[in-house]
N, C-alpha and C positions, 0 to 999 in steps of 0.2 A: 415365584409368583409375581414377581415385580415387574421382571421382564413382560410374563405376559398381560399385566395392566398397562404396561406401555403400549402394546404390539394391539390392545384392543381399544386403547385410544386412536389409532391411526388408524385401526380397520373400521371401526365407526366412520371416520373421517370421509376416507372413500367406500363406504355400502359394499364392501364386499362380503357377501353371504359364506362365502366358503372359507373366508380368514378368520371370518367370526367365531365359525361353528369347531373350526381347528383351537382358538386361543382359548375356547370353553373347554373340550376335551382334553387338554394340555399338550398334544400329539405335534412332534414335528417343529422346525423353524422355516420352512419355506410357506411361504403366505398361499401359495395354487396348489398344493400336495399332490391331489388328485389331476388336475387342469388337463382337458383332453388337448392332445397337440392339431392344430389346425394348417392346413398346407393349403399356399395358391394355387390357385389350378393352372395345371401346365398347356392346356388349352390358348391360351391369352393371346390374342394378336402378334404381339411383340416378345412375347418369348420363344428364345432359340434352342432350347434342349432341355434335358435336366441332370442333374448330381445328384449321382450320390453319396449320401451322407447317414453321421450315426443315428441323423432324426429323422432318416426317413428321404425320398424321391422331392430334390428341393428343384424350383426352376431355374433356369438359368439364362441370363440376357446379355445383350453386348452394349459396348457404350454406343457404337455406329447406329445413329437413327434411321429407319428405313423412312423408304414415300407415306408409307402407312401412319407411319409416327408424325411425321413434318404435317401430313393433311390435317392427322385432330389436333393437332397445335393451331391450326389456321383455322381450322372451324370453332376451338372453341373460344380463340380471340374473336373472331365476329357473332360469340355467342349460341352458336349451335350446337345445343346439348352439352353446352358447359356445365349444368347440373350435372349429367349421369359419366362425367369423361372421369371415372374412376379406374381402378387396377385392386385386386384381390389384396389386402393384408396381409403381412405374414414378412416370410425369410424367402429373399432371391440371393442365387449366387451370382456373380460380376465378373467373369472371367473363370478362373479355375483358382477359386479364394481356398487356403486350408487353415489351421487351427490358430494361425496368429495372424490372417489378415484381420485389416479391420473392419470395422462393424459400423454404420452410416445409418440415422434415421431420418427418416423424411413420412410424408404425406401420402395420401394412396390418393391424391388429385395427382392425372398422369402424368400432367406440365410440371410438376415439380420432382415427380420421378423420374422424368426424363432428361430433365436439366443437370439431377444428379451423374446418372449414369453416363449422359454425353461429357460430365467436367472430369471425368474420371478415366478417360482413355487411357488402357496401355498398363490400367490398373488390376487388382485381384482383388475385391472386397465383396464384404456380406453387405446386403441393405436389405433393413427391416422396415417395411411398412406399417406405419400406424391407420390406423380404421378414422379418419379424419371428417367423413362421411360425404366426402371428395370435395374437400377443403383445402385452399392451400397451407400449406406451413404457417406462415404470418396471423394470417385469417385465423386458423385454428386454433393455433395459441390462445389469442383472445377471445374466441368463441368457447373454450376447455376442453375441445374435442382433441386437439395437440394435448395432451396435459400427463400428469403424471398416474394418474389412473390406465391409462390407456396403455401407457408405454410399459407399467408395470404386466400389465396382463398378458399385453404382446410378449413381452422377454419368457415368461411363463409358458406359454401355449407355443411359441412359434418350435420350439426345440431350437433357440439358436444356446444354452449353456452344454448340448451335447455336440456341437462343433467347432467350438472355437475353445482353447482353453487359457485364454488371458480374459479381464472381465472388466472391457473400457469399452465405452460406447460415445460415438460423437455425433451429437445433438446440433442442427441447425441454430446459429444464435438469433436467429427470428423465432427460432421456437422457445427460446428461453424464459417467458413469461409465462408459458402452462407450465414448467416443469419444475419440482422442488428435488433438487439433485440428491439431497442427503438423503429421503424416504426413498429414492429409488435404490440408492445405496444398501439402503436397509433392508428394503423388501429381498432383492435381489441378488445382491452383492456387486453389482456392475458399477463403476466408478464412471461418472459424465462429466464429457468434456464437449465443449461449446465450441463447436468448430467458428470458419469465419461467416461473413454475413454473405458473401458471393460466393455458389457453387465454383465458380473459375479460380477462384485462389485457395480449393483444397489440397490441390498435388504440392505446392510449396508451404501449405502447412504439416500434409500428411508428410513432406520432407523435412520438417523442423520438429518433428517428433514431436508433434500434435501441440507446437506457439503460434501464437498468431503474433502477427505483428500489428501496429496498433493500426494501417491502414485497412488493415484486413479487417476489422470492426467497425470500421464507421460503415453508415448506408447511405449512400449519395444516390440522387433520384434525376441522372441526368436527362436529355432533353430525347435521347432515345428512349428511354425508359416511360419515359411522361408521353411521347408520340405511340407505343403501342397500345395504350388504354383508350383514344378515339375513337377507333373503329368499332366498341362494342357499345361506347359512349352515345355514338348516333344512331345506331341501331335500336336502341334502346327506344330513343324519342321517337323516332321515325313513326311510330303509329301514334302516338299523342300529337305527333304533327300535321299528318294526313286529317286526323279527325278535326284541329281546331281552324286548317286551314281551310276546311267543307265548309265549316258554320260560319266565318268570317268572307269567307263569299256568298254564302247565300244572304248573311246579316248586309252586306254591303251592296246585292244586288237589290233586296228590298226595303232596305230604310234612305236609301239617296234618292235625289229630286231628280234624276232624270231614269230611263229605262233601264230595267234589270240589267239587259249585257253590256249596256253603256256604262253601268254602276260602277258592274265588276269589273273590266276592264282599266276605270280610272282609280278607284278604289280597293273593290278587294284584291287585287293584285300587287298591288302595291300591300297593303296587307299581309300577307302569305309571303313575299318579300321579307319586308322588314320582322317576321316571327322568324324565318330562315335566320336571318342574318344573327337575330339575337341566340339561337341555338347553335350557330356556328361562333358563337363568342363565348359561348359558356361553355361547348364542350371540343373546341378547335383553338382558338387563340387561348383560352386560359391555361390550359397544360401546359403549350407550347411558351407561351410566356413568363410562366410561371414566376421563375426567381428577379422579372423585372417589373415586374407590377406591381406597385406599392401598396402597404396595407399585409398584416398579417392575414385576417381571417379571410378565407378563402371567398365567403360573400363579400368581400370588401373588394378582392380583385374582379371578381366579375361585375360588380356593381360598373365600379373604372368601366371595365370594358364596353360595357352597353350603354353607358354614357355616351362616351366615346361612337361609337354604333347610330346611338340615336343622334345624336346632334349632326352628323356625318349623312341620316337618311333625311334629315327633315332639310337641310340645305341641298342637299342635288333633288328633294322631290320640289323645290321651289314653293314652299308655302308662305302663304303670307298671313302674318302674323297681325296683321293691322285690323283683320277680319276677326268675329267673334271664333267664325266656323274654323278659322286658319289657328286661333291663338288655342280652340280644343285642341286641335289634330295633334299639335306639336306638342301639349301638355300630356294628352293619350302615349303617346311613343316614348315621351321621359318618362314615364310612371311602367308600363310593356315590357319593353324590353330591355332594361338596367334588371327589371325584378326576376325576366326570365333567363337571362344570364350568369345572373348571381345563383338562383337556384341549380340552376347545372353544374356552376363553377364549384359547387358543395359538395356533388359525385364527389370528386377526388378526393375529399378529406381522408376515406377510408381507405385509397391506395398512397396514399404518400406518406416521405416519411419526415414531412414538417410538423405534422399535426398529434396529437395528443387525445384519449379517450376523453378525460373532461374538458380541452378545449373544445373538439366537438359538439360534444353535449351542451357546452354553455349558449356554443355559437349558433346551435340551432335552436336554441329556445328565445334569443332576439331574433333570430335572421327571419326564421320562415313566416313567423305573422307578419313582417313588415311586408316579403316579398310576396305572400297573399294579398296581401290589405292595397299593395299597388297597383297587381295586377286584375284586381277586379274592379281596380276605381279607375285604373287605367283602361277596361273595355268599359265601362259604362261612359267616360268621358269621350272616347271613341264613337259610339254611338251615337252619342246627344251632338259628336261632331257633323257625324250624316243628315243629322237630320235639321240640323241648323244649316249646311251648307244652300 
């Protein structure tokens, strides 16, 4: 009885209806008893055949990426249906895996199922996909969608304990934060091991019989790494910039003392410029500069940057400060675009791997009123600058 006062401490824990109702009846020690087995469908773009197996017609993929593969890697780095670019859950075979390859978990986001299966060439293994809700690994972790709930039900349903008869499974160590290794021990009986943090250095772990070496643990965010997040970075803005750069010319063509096209031309062009430049500092120069820009918090470097920006635009537009309307203009642009940089420069806090859940948090409850509070004091000063010129 004790056992199963333990066993309904934990299935409270995670909501599971069917461990529940098993630890009431006292029936059995597998937590899914019943659990219907679920299979990927063999249909999928990127699968090449299928196996089979004691659990049933499993699919089967190779680590070589086709065009097909490389194109929704490219579409969904520019953001094109990176929400729906999922893969079916479950168990795929990797080659021609049998009862002692091993067992790889990852994400059913297809960019991380693919990174696997391409680090793995030349290899035989199973990879179980988690229902992430096409989430990457990293992400999912901290969202719970990675977590041990998921992966417990996975191991249950997918039929991977009637294929393999060793019971080790290696777990991405970005996924390490959703998973409590010992309750999947327990539910399960699979023993988790934390592979390393880069798909690329698994064949020299899976060669070390499953050690990482300590470099294999660290997560370094080099300058390649930081350069492929801009292009969905500006995509993003791109329509917040098209709309503020309409109303900064038309605000410019009719609050200046000479003719609307005259306006824009001297002014709101210049305008729509200088908002350019400060979104190209917050989400171009700041990644790219990253580990040289002083200042921890990520508002802190873009602030730098658009400093830097601004003082850089108000010297080659040649204003002159001696004037009321000259000493707005230059005040409008320091308040602009430091605030619009800095808020862009804050995207990354969630892909990098300097940053911390409660430094975020912290950072965004000073940063973002200050960068509102400029940027709105910085167009009204903008304006009163037109209209004084």
């Amino acid at each position: 009885m004790e056992k199963n006062k333990n066993n309904l401490s934990l299935a409270d824990k995670f909501e599971f209806p069917v461990i529940q109702e098993q630890i009431r009846c006292g029936c059995g020690t597998s937590p899914l008893p019943n659990a219907v087995h679920t299979m990927p469908q063999l249909d999928q773009s990127f699968v090449s055949g299928s196996m089979t197996t004691p659990a049933g017609e499993l699919p089967k993929v190779s680590s070589a990426l086709t065009r097909h593969d490389r194109w929704g890697t490219i579409k969904a780095r520019l953001g094109a249906g990176r929400s729906h670019y999922t893969i079916d859950p479950g168990l795929y075979a990797l080659g021609q895996p049998d009862a002692e390859a091993p067992i790889l978990i990852t994400a059913n986001y297809k960019m991380s199922f693919d990174y696997l299966r391409q680090a793995l060439a030349g290899r035989h293994a199973w990879i179980l996909v988690l229902d992430t809700k096409g989430i990457n690994v990293w992400c999912a972790a901290g969202k719970g969608t990675f977590g041990t709930k998921e992966l417990i039900q996975r191991i249950e349903t997918s039929g991977l304990k009637k294929v393999v008869d060793h019971r080790k499974i290696i777990l991405p160590q970005l996924g390490a934060p959703g998973v409590a290794a010992h309750q999947v021990k327990q539910f399960t009986g699979f023993k988790v091991y934390y592979g390393p943090v880069r798909a690329a250095d698994l064949n020299d772990y899976l060669d070390a019989g499953l050690k990482a070496t300590k470099e294999m643990r660290i997560m370094a965010f080099p300058l390649k790494d930081r350069a492929v997040l801009i292009p969905i970075e500006l995509l993003i803005t791109a329509k917040p910039f098209m709309l503020v750069s309409l109303a900064l010319l038309i605000l410019s063509g009719i609050l200046g003392q000479s003719g609307f096209q005259t306006n824009i031309f001297h002014d709101g062009l210049f305008a729509v410029g200088a908002l350019a430049c400060a979104m190209l500092g917050g989400a171009v120069l700041n990644p790219l500069l990253l580990p040289y820009i002083p200042g921890r918090a990520f508002s802190v470097k873009g602030l730098i940057i658009g400093l830097v920006i601004a003082l850089g635009l108000i010297y080659l537009r040649g204003i002159d400060v001696q004037l009321w309307a000259g000493r707005a203009e230059a005040l409008a642009w320091l308040l602009i675009i430091p605030a619009i940089s800095a808020y862009l420069a804050m995207n990354f806090t969630g892909c990098s791997t300097y940053t911390s859940l409660s430094g975020v948090k912290k950072e965004m409850r000073f940063a973002l009123p200050l960068e509102m509070t400029a940027g709105i004091l910085g167009l009204a000063v903008w304006i009163a600058s037109l209209i004084m010129a």
